[in-house]
C-alpha angles and dihedrals in degrees: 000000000000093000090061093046097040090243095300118120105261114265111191086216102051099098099215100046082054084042087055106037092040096051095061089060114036088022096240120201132198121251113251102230127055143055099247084055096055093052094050086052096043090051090049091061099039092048125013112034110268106140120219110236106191141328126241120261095268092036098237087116133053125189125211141177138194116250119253092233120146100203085064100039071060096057098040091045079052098056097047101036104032122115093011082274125164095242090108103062086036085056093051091042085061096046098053104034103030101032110024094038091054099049102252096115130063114231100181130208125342107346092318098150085045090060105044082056102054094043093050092044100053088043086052089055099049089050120102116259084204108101098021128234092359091061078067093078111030121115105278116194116265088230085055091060099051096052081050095051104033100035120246124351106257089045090054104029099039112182093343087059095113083048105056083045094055093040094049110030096114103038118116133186126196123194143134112172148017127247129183116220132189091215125084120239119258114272086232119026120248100249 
């Protein structure tokens, strides 16, 4: 935790601590143009464990990504989640209205950002409390989710209700984070 926030207590309106902690989960990039960009990326570096990855051809630019680890997808999960604090909508309240509002966040296409956070969110409150912040990613069951993120089951599954519940009872998803990759996915899962 203290290696996302550069050994500072984590404060839900500091841009870059939300930058950081964010970024592990919903796998935020900088925006490419613009000097407040630029600085948002260049502190990262400097201070809370985002990698550059390259520089542009004339070095003007440089690129650079947050590390898939899961230690720190837990501490991130920690900060924003621990003690049933508030830290987490306050989080999402600067990213959207400080940061991607500005233009210092990709979003990607179509509504791509808005996506992975809904989706994690719903998966994070399906999730057990139990053993915290481990309960954050263990397997939740697929119906869990969708009563999380479409509100109760006779408002989401209407008349085929009994059906998605038989058909999915004993599915299960486990994920805690997003990742780009520059690879497609394979056409047939590996089993």
């Amino acid at each position: 935790m203290e290696k996302l926030t550069n050994g500072e207590y984590f404060n839900p309106s500091n841009r870059n601590h939300v930058f950081a902690v964010l970024s592990q989960r919903f796998c935020l990039e900088p925006a490419l143009a613009g000097s407040e960009a630029i600085e948002l990326a260049d502190r990262s570096v400097a201070h809370h464990m985002r990698l550059v990855t390259g520089f542009s051809t004339n070095q003007s630019l440089f690129y650079t990504h947050t590390p898939s680890e899961p230690t720190l997808v837990l501490a991130a999960i920690s900060l924003l989640y621990k003690d049933k604090s508030k830290r987490y909508p306050a989080s999402l309240a600067k990213l959207s209205h400080d940061m991607c509002s500005a233009g210092l966040i990709e979003k990607g296409l179509l509504g791509e950002l808005a996506a992975r956070v809904l989706l994690l969110t719903a998966r994070d409150h399906a999730s057990s409390r139990d053993d915290f912040p481990f309960g954050f990613v263990k397997p939740v069951r697929l119906l869990s989710v969708f009563d999380k993120l479409f509100g109760t089951p006779a408002t989401w599954g209407g008349s085929a209700q009994r059906s998605f519940n038989t058909a999915f009872e004993k599915a299960y998803v486990n994920f805690s984070h997003w990742i780009t990759t520059r690879d497609p996915l394979p056409e047939k899962p590996s089993t």
